[in-house]
N, C-alpha and C positions, 0 to 999 in steps of 0.2 A: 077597825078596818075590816073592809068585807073579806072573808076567807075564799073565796071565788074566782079572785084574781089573783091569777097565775102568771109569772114570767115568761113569755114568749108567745101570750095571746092575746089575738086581735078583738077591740072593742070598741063597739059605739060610743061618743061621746060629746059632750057640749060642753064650748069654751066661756066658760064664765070671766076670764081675768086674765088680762097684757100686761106685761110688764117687758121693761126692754130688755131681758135675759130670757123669756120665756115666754108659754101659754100655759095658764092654768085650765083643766078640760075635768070638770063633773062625769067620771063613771057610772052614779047612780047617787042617789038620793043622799048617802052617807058620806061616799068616796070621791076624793078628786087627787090626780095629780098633776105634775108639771111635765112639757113639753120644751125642754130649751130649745133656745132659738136654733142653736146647731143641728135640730130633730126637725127641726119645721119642715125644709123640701130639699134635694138634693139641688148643692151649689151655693154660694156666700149669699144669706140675707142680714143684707146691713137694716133696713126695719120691717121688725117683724109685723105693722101695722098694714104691710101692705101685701100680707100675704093670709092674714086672718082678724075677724072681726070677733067681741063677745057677742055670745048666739050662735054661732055658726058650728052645726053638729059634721064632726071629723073623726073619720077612723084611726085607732091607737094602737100601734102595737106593746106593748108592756116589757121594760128594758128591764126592769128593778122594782121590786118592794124590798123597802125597808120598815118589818112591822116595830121595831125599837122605835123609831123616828115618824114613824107616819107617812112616811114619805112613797111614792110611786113616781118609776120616769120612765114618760110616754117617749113614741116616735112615730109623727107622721110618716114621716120620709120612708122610712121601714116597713111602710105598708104602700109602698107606690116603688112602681121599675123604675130602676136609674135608668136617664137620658141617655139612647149609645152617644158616645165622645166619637168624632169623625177620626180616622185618622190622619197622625198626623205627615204632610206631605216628607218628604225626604230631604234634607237641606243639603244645598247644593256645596260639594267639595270645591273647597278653597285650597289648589296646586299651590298658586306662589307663595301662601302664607309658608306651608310645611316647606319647600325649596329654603324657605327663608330662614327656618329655624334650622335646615341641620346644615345650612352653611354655616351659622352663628355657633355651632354645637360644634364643626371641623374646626372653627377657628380657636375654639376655646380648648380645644385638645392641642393645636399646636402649640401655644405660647402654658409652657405651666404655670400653673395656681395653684397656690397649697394657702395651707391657714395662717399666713406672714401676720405678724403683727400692725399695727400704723407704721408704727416707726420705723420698721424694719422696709416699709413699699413707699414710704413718704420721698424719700430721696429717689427713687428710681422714678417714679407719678413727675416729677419737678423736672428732673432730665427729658421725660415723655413726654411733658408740655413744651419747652422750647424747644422740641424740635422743626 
């Protein structure tokens, strides 16, 4: 593995290899590593076919080498500005709902409840029905 690449720098490169978890992207003559999908561009890509072809030379920024494993993991997206997010508008307060809960919530303070058994609310629930 080339000693040259370093963790946290940006690299030219060319994607030799799709696979549906990733892109594999040639470094230089020696070296490649992988791009998962989750590094491709900022936002859900369900396939990554439609967002990179093999051939197509893309800037990397280098997340990880692992020289035990051989392994490097790239990130497009970490080399491109996130999209700004609009913000979002203000949702519009719902009065009667909350009226509605703290009447349920005065009602449930006057009649007590404690942790009664079945047995012990079954008789009184049977009287509350017929009435």
């Amino acid at each position: 593995m080339s000693e040259k690449i370093e963790v946290g720098s940006v690299i030219k490169g060319k994607v030799t290899g799709i696979q549906p978890y990733g892109a594999f992207v040639a470094l230089d003559e020696n070296t490649q590593g992988l791009v998962h999908i989750s590094e491709v561009t900022h936002g859900f890509v369900k396939d990554i076919n439609e967002h990179l072809k093999v051939g197509d030379e893309v800037n990397v920024k280098v997340l990880s080498v692992d020289e035990a494993a051989g392994k490097i993991g790239l990130s497009i997206r970490a080399t491109e500005e996130a999209p700004e997010v609009p913000a979002a508008a203000p949702k519009a307060k719902k009065q009667p709902r909350k009226r509605q809960a703290a009447a349920a919530i005065k009602q449930d303070t006057e009649t007590p409840q404690g942790f009664n058994t079945l047995k012990d609310k079954l008789q009184e629930w049977i009287e509350q029905s017929q009435r």
